[in-house]
SELODREN-553406 format. One record per residue (C-alpha): residue in one letter; x, y, z. Coordinates in steps of 0.1 Angstrom, whole numbers, padded with zeros to 4 digits, always signed. Each point is the difference from the previous one (the first is absolute). Last residue first. Layout:
aXYZ;...
REM end
This chain:
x+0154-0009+0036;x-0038+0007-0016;x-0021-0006+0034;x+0024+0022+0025;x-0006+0031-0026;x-0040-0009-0001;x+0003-0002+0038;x+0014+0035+0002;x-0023+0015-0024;x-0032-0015+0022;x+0008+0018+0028;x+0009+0034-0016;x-0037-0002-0013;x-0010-0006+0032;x+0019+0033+0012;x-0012+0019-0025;x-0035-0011+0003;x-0019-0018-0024;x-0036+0019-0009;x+0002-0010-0032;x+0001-0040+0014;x+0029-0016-0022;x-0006-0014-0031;x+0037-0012-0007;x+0004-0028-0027;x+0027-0023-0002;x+0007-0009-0039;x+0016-0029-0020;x-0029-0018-0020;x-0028+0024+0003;x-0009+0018+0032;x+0009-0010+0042;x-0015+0017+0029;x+0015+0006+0033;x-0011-0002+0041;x+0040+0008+0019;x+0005-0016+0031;x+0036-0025-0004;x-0020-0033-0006;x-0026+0021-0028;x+0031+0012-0017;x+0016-0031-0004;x-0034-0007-0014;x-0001+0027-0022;x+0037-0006-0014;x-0011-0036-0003;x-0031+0010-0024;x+0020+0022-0017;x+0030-0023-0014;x+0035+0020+0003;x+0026-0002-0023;x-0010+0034-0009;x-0029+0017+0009;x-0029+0023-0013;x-0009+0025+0026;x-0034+0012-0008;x-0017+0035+0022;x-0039+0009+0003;x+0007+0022+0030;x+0004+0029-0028;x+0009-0006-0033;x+0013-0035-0012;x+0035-0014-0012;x+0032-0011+0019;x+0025-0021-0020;x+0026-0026+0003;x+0008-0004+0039;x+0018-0034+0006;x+0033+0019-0004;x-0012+0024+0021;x+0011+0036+0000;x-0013+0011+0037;x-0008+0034-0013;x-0024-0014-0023;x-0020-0008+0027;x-0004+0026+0017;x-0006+0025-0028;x-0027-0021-0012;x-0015-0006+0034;x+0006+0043+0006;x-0018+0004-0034;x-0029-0021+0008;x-0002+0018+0035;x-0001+0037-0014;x-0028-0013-0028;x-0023-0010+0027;x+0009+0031+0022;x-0014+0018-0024;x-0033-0021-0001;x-0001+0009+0033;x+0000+0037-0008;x-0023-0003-0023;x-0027-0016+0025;x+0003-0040+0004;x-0021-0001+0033;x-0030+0019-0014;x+0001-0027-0026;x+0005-0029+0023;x-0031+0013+0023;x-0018+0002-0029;x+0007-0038-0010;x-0011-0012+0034;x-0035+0017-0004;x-0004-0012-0029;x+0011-0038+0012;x-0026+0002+0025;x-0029+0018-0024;x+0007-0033-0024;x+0004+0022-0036;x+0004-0037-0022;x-0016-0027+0026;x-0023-0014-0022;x+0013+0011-0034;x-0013+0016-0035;x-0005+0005-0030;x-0014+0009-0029;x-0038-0003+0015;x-0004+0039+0001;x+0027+0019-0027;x+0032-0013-0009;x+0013+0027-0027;x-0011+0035+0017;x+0033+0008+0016;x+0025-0010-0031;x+0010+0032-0012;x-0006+0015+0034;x+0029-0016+0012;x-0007-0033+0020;x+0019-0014+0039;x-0001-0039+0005;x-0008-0018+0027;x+0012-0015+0034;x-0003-0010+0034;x+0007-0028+0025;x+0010+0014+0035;x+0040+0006+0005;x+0007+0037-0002;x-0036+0001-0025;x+0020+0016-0027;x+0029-0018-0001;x-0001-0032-0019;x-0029+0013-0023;x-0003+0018-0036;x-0007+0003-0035;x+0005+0033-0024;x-0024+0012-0027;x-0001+0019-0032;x+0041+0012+0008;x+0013+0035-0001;x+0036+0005-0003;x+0026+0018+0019;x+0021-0035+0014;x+0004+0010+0037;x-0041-0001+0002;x+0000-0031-0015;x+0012-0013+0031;x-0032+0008+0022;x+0002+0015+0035;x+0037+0016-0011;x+0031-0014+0017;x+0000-0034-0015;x-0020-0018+0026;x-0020+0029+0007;x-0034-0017-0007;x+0003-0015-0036;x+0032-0021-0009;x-0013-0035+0012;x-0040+0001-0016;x+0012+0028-0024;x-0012-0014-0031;x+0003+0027-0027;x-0028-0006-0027;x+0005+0020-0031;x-0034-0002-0022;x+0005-0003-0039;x-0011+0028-0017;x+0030+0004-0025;x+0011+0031+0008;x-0003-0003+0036;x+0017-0033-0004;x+0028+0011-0018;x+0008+0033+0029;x-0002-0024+0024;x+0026-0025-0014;x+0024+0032-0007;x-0005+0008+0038;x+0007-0035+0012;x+0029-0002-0019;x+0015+0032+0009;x-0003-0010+0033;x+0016-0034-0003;x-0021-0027+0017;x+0014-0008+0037;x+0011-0039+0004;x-0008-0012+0037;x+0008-0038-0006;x-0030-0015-0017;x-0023+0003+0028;x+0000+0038-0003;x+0005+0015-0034;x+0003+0032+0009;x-0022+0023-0022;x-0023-0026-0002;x-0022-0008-0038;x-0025-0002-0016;x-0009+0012-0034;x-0036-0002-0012;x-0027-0002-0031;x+0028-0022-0022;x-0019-0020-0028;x+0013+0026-0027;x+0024-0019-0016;x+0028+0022+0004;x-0003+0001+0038;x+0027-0029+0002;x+0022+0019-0023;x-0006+0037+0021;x+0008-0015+0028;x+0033-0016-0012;x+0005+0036-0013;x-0004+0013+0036;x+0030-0022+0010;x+0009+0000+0037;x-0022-0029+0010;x+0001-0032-0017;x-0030-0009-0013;x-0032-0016+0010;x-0038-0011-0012;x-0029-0006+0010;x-0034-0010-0003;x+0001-0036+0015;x-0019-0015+0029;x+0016-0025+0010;x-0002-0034-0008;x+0023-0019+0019;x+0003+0004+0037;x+0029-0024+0004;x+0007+0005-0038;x+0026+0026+0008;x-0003+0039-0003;x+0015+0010+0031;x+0034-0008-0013;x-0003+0015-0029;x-0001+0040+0015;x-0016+0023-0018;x-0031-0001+0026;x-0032+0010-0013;x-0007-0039-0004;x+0006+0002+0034;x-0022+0033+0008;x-0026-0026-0022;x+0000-0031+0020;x+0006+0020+0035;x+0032+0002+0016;x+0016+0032-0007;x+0011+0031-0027;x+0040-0015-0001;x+0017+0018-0029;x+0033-0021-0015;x-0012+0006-0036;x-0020+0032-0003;x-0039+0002-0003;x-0023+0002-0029;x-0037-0002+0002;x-0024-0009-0031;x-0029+0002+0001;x-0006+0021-0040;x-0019-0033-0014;x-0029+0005+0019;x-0013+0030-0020;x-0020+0034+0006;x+0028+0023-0004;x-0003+0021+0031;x-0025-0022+0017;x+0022-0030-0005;x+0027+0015+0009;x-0008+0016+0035;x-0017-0035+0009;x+0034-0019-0008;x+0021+0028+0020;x-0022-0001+0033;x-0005-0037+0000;x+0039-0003+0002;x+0006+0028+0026;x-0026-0019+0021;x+0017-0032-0005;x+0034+0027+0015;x-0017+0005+0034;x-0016-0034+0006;x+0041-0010-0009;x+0012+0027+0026;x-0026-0005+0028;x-0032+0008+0016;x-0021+0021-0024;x-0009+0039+0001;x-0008+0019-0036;x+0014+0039-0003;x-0009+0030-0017;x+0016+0028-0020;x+0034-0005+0007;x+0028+0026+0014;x+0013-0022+0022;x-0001+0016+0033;x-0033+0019-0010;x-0016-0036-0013;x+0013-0014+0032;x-0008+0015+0022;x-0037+0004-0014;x-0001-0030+0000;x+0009-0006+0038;x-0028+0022+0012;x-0028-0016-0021;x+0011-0038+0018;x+0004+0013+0030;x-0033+0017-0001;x-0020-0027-0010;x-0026-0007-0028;x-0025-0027-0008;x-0003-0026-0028;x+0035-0008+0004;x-0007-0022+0030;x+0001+0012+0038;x+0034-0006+0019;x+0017+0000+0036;x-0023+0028+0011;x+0004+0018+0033;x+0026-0015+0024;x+0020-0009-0027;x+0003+0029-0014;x+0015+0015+0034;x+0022-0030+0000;x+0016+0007-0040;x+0001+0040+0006;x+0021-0004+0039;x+0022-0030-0015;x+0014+0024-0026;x+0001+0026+0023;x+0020-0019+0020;x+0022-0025-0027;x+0002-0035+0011;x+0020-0010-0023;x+0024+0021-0033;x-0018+0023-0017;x-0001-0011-0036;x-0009-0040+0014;x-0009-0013-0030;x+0035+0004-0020;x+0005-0037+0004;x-0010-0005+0032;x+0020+0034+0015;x+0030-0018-0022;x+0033+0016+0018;x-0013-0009+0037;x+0026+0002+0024;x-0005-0032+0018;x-0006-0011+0038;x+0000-0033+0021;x-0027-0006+0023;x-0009-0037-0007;x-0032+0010-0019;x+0020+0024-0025;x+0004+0033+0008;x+0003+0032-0028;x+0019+0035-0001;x-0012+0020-0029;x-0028+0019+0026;x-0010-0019+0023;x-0007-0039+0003;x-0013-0029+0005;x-0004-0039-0003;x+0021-0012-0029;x+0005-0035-0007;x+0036-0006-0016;x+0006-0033-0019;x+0002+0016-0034;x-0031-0008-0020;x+0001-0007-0041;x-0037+0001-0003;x-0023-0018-0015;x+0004-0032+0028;x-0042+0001+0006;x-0012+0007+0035;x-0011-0022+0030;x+0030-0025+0006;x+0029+0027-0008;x-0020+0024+0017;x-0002-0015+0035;x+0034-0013-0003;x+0017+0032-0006;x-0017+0015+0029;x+0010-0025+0022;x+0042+0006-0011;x-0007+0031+0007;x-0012+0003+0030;x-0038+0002+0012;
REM end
């Protein structure tokens, strides 16, 4: 099929939610994509942070076929050894106690929620101590409650009207405006992203982030870090928090962990390990041996020293791009591959598509941003690519 086919097909078979650029991609390898009439792309949004390794990875291939061919899944009432081997991963990697496996960012983050209302009721045996507080222009995903989670208004319209309530926001960057909103006592959680994503790639001060650690801790109320688009290398280190010297109750995440199968979860300190016991929870597909065994291969792929080279290649973007001193260039934030240019004079969503015509895969973020999530994996030479046709794109 073509393009122009494909489109058809799904625009007559699948709901118009989503905001689709007339590009239907077939293949590819590595950060270098091919749509179904054989034209390539430098991908800079590996899927929107999903594809950590870039396409059609060997050894990555090798672990997901060879699953395949022996056990596609079993229910959570039995164990696998994919499943064992990749918590244990990850509970050395991060330095968390244990770990719970679901399918996706917002599954990832409802589990969070659950986690922080149980924790405080059996800790002070009341209801009224629920609530959850998150920062203004977070995104924490799709679901009726992530999106009440979300402290962002325009995701809170009457389309979907009620939600589920039990939180609250403030701006971030003020502990005392923490502190205020906590003064009642109905606060059992803070949650928040250290780069604040979908709401134009905003990193939290440090110092801030610290201080608002060192108030929960004192306070009891659980810190919960969603890292469902910073976690897995993306910012240098496997988990973001990591870079911030603090110690959070529990930490969400997905996008990259399963290289482009569906996987997610969220990681526990031993604070909070024995708080949802049998019956608490749980999910279908969450720990599927196939994506398992994908997301090991990713982690023995993003070793130390890749994750060094994650960090090498956000600073050589930055350095890049500032050197080209842009008048349409305002700002660059992020850590990592995880990178924000905010523009000037320029609208986003045109930028990407002018982008998209000339080869280059991008993301846009808040009201004036073009977000780069490139493949970790990127190669110099892609990456050089995919600079030049940004240049050509902002003349």
């Amino acid at each position: 099929m073509n393009t122009q086919q494909i489109i058809e097909l799904t625009d007559n078979n699948i709901l118009g939610t989503y905001p689709r650029f007339p590009v239907a991609f077939t293949s590819g390898k590595g950060a270098t994509l091919r749509d179904a009439d054989g034209k390539e792309y430098i991908d800079l949004a590996s899927g929107l942070g999903v594809n950590s390794i870039g396409c059609a990875n060997p050894a990555w291939i090798n672990a997901v076929t060879e699953q395949a061919a022996k056990l596609a899944h079993v229910s959570n009432l039995y164990y696998t050894e994919p499943m064992a081997r990749l918590a244990e991963q990850l509970t050395q990697r991060a330095g968390m106690s244990a770990v719970f496996f679901a399918n996706s960012g917002a599954e990832a983050n409802e589990g969070l929620i659950k986690l922080a209302r149980k924790y405080s009721y059996e800790q002070f045996g009341s209801h009224n101590r629920h609530m959850i507080l998150s920062l203004q222009n977070s995104f924490h995903g799709r679901t009726i409650t992530a999106l009440e989670a979300t402290g962002q208004e325009k995701f809170h319209g009457y389309d979907f009207f009620p939600y589920t309530g039990g939180f609250k926001y403030v701006q971030p960057g003020s502990v005392d405006a923490v502190k205020a909103a906590c003064s009642d006592g109905s606060v059992c959680a803070v949650l928040i992203e250290l780069i604040q994503g979908e709401g134009g790639v905003y990193p939290l001060p440090k110092d801030y982030v610290q201080r608002l650690a060192e108030f929960c801790n004192e306070n009891d109320i659980l810190l919960l870090v969603d890292e469902v688009q910073t976690g897995i290398g993306r910012t240098g280190t496997l988990f973001a928090f990591q870079q911030y010297g603090i110690a959070p109750d529990a930490i969400s995440f997905a996008k990259g962990i399963g290289g482009g199968l569906p996987l997610g979860g969220f990681l526990v300190s031993d604070k909070v390990r024995g708080i949802l016991r049998t019956g608490d929870h749980g999910s279908t597909f969450g720990g599927n041996p196939i994506c398992c065994a994908g997301a090991l291969a990713v982690l023995n792929i993003l070793s130390d020293v890749q994750l060094a080279e994650v960090t090498r290649k956000g600073e050589k973007i930055r350095r890049t791009i500032l050197s080209w001193n842009s008048p349409h260039i305002a700002e660059i934030r992020g850590f990592g591959l995880m990178l924000g240019i905010e523009l000037s004079g320029l609208s986003p969503r045109d930028t990407a598509a002018k982008l998209l015509e000339d080869g280059a895969v991008t993301l846009t973020a808040g009201t004036n941003t073009l977000r780069l999530l490139p493949p970790l994996t990127i190669t110099d030479t892609e990456l050089e690519r995919g600079l030049g046709l940004i240049k050509q794109a902002l003349r």
